[in-house]
N, C-alpha and C positions, 0 to 999 in steps of 0.2 A: 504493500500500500504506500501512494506516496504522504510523505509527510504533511500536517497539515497545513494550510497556507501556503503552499505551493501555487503557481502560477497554472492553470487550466487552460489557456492558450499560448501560445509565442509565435512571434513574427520573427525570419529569420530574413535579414536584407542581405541582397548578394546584387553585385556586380556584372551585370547580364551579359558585354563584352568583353568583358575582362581576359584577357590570355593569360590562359593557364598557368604559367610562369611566373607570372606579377601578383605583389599581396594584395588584400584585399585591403582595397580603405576606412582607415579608423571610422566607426560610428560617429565619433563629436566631428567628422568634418564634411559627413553627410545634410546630417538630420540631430534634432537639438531641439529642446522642448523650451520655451518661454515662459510658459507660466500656463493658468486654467483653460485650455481648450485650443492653445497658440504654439505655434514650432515656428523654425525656423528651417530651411531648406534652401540647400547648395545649388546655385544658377549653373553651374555647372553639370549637373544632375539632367538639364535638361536637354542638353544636347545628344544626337541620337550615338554616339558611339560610349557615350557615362549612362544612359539609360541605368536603373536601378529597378529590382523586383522584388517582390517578397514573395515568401511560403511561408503559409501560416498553418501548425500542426496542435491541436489539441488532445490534453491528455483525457488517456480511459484512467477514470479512476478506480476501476474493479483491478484493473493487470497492471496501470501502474505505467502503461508503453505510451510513446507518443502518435500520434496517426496523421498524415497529411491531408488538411483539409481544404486548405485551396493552394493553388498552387499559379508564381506567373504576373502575380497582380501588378503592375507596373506603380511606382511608390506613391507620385504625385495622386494618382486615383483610390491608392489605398489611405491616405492621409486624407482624402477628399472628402470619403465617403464615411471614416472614423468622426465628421462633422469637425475638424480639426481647422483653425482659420495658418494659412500657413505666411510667413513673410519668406519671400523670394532672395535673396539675399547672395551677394561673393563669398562671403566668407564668414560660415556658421560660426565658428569658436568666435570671434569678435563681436557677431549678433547677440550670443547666448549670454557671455560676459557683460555687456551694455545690459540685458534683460534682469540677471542677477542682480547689477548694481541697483535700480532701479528698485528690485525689490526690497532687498537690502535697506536702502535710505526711507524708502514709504516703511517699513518695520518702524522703525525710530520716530517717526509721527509727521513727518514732513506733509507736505500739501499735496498731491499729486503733480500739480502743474509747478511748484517751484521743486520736483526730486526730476521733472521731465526738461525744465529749462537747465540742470544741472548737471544729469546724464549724456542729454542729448542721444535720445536715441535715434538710430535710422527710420526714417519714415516708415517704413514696412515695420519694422517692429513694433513702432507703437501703432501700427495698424491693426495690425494681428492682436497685438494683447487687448483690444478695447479701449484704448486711450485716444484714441485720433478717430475720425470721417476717413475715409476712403477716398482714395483721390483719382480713381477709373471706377466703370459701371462694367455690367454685363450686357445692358440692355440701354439698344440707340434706337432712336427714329429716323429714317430715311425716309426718300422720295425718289422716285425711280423716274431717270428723266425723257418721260414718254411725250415731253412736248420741248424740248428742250430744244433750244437755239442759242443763238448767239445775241446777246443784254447790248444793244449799241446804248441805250442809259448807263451800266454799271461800267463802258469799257473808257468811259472820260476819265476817270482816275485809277482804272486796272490796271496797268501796264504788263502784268503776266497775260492778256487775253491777244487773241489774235482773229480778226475778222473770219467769218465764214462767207461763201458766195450765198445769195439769198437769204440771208437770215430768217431764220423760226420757220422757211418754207419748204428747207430739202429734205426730204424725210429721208434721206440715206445717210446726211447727218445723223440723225436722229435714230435712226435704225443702231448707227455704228456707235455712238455713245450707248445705245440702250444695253448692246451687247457687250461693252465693256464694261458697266453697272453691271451688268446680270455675275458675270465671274466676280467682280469684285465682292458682291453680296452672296456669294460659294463661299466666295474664300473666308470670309468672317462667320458665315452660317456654320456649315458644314465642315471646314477646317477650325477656325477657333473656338467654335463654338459660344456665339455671340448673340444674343436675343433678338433680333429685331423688326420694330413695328414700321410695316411695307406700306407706304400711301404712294401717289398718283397723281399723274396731273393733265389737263387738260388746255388745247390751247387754248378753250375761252374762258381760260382763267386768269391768259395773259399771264402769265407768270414764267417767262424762259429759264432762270436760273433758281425754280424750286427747289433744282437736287442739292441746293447748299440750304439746308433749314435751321440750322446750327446757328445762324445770324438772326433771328426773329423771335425766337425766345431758346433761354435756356432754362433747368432744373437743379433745386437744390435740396438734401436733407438735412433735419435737423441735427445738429452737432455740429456740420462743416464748420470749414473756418479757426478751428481751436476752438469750437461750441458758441463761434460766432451767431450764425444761423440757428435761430431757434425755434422754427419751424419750417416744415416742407414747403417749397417757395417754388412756384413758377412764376419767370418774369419774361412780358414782354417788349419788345424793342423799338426804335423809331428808327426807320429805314429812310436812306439817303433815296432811293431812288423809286418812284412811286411803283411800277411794277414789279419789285422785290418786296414792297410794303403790302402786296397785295396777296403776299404768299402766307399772312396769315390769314389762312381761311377759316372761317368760324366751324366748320367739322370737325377739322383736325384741334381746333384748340376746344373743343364741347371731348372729344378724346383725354386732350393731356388733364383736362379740369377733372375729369373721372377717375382717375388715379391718385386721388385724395389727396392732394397739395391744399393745405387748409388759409396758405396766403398766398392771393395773385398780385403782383406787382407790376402796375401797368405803364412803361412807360411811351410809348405810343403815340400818344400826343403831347410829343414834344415836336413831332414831322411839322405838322399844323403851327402849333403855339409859339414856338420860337425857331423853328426852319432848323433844330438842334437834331444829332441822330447820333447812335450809339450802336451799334450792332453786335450786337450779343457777344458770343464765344468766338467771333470772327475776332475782335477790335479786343474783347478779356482773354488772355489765357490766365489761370486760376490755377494755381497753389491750393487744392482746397482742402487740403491736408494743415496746412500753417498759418491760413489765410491773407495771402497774398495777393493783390491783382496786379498785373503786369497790364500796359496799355500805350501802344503808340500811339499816340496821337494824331489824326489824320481830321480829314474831312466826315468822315463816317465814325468820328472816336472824340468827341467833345468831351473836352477837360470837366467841365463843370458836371456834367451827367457821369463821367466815370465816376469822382469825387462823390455826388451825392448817392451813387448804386454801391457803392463802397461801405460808406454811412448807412443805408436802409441795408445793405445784406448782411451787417455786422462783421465782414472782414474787416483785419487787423489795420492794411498798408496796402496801401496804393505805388505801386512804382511807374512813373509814367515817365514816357521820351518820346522821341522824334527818329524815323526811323527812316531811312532812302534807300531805293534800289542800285544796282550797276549802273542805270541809267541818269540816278541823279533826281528821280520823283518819290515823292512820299511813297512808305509803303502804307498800301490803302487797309491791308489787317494786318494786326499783329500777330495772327495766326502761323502766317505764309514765313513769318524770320523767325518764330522762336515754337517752342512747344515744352510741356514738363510733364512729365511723369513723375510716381510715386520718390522715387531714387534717383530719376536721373534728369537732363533737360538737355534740351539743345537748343540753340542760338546763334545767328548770325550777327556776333557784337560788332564786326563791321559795318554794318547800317546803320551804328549807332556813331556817328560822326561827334558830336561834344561827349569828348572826352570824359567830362565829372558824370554825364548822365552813362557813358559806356562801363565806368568803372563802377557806379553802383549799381547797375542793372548785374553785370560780374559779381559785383560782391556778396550782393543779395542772394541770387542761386544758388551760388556754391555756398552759403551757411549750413544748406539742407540739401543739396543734391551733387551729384558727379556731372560735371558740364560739359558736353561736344560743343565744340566751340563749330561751325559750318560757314564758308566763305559765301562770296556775293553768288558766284558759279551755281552755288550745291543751293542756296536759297531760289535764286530761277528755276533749281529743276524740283524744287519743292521738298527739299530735304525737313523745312522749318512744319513743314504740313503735317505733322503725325501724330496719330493719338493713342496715348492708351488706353488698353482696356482690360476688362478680365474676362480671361476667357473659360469655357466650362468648365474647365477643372479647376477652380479657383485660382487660378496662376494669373499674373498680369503679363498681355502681349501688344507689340507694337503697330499698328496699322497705319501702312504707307502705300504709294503707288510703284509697281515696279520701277517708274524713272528715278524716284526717291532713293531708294533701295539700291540701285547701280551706282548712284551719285554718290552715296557715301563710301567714305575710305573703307577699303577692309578691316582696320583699325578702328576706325568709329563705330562700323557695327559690331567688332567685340565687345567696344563698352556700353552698349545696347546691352547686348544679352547678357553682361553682366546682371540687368536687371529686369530684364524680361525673359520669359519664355522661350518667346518666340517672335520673329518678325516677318509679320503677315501681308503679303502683299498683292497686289493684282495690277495690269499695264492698264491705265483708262489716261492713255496720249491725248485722247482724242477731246477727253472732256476736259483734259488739263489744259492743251493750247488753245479751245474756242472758249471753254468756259472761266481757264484764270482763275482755279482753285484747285486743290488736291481734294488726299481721302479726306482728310479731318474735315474738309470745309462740307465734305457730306453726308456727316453723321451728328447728331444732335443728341448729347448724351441725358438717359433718364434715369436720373437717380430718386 
């Protein structure tokens, strides 16, 4: 008989490529537990040749023997499914350590948020442990661009777009963006396993560049911010250009209002009231892990309307600059030059021509994150465009456009997947050069 208290199952993690020859890697630099319901796991883990699996064998308590009861599981699904929140992380022993100290100091009576300004943990950690908002979703909104043409409105101050012949009237345009949509929305579905809610559009809704929704409202939950946001918030936007403004349509927002956001935030008429516009996640990218807004300033990005959405969403700081292309024109979103993830960001700080605002927008980033820094070159080809997310197996992955993806160093996307997964990608040339946005600019994140 086995003794009592003895363990009744065990997981045995093994090395699935491993040549036989080579030792197996210590446990603490796999996988590493955080605290109540929170691990940490090695980004390295996820690449396909470090693949990890488990056997899991339970003992008979009559004979005493172990028995193989599943067998194969591949680790990130076996953590997944243990209901386990996992932070993605380079380097488990320096996560786990950060976690202990943490706990360590909160034992002795500290405050939560002055043991976490004094730790400083990686954003993923305090994700995972319950301390932080989440700073990717699982679940975006798209628009599939089945009327899609080319916005001669939005291309006065695009300079990423490029004319089409006929605009809004060649459907083989249209044909060829819709099929390069279609894989892109495989590749997040079906490969990352990503949630999302498919709407449509029609030409007499006038609206050519719906498939970028992301500018016309965004979503928030409560906590973001460092417990800024104290309730689930949709907010919507004041559009520069009246057939973009027309892309909220009262369906799709009778939709978002149904998923119980208890505060709408409308700022909308400000188009009207003072000729002011602010475009959503196009013109913010969001920290919303630390609560941070980032914001070039443009014709579509008024100072005073970021300042006051800042104030009403209870984010911490405002970082705002002035951004220009290779060409020497405003960038018209702050999207297109910069983007952040949980752990990491990338940025085009060449854009950022004064100096005091180049080196705080730097400094700022890297307090919390590992920075690709992306030239003017990799910004045109829309490297600054990319968003994270989480994809079904609770891992955060990166979504970019194939051009994106070739544009960067092979160096820059190692320090990607330091912190993600994986990086998810699909060619849509088509709707990059007529329409003058990337993937990010066509997903609209619902949290």
């Amino acid at each position: 008989m086995p003794p009592a208290g003895s363990p009744q199952v065990v997981a045995i993690l093994r090395a699935a490529f491993l040549p036989c020859d080579k030792p197996q890697p210590a446990l603490a630099e796999v996988v590493a537990v955080l605290g109540p319901g929170a691990v940490a796991l090695a980004s390295h883990t996820q690449r396909p040749a470090q693949r990890f699996v488990v056997d899991q064998y339970a003992l008979n308590s009559s004979t005493g023997c172990w028995t193989l009861r599943s067998t194969s599981v591949e680790l990130v699904t076996y953590l997944h499914n243990k209901g386990l929140k996992i932070a993605l992380v380079p380097d488990v022993k320096a996560a786990a350590a950060a976690a202990t100290a943490f706990w360590t100091a909160s034992a002795s009576g500290q405050a939560a948020e002055e043991v976490l300004e004094a730790v400083k943990l990686p954003n993923s950690v305090a994700v995972a442990m319950g301390l932080r908002s989440a700073q990717s979703t699982n679940s975006v909104l798209m628009v599939a661009p089945t009327a899609f043409g080319f916005n001669e409105q939005a291309a006065q101050d695009n300079s990423f777009m490029t004319a089409a012949e006929q605009p809004q009237k060649d459907s083989s345009l249209t044909a060829e963006v819709c099929a390069e949509f279609a894989e892109l929305h495989r590749q997040l579905t079906d490969v990352a396993g990503v949630n999302v809610k498919l709407f449509q559009h029609q030409l007499r809704h006038g609206t050519p560049d719906a498939v970028f929704p992301n500018n016309w409202f965004s979503t928030h939950t409560a906590g973001e911010a460092a417990g800024g946001v104290s309730r689930p918030t949709l907010v919507l936007y004041p559009m520069k250009c009246p057939n973009r403004a027309a892309e909220r349509r009262p369906e799709i927002i009778q939709v978002l209002r149904q998923a119980g956001y208890e505060r709408v935030l409308d700022m909308s008429g400000h188009e009207k009231r003072d000729m002011a516009h602010f475009e959503g996640t196009g013109v913010l990218v969001l920290d919303r892990v630390n609560g941070v807004a980032y914001v070039a300033l443009s014709e579509r990005a008024d100072r005073k309307l970021a300042e006051a959405w800042v104030h009403s969403l209870g984010y911490k700081e405002l970082v705002a600059f002035s951004s220009s292309d290779g060409r020497g024109k405003p960038v018209y979103h702050t999207n297109v030059m910069m983007a952040i993830g949980t752990d990491v960001a990338v940025v085009c700080a060449d854009s950022v021509t004064d100096p005091k605002e180049r080196q705080h927008l730097l400094s700022k980033l890297s307090q919390s994150h590992e920075v690709v820094q992306i030239s003017s070159a990799q910004m045109d080809a829309l490297c600054g465009n990319v968003l994270e997310l989480q994809g079904g197996k609770g891992l955060p992955v990166m979504g970019m456009s194939s051009q994106a993806y070739h544009a960067f160093k092979p160096e820059q996307r190692a320090v990607l997947r330091r912190h993600v997964a994986e990086l998810v990608h699909a060619p849509i040339d088509t709707l990059e050069e007529v329409g003058g946005g990337g993937v990010r600019c066509a997903l609209a994140e619902l949290f």
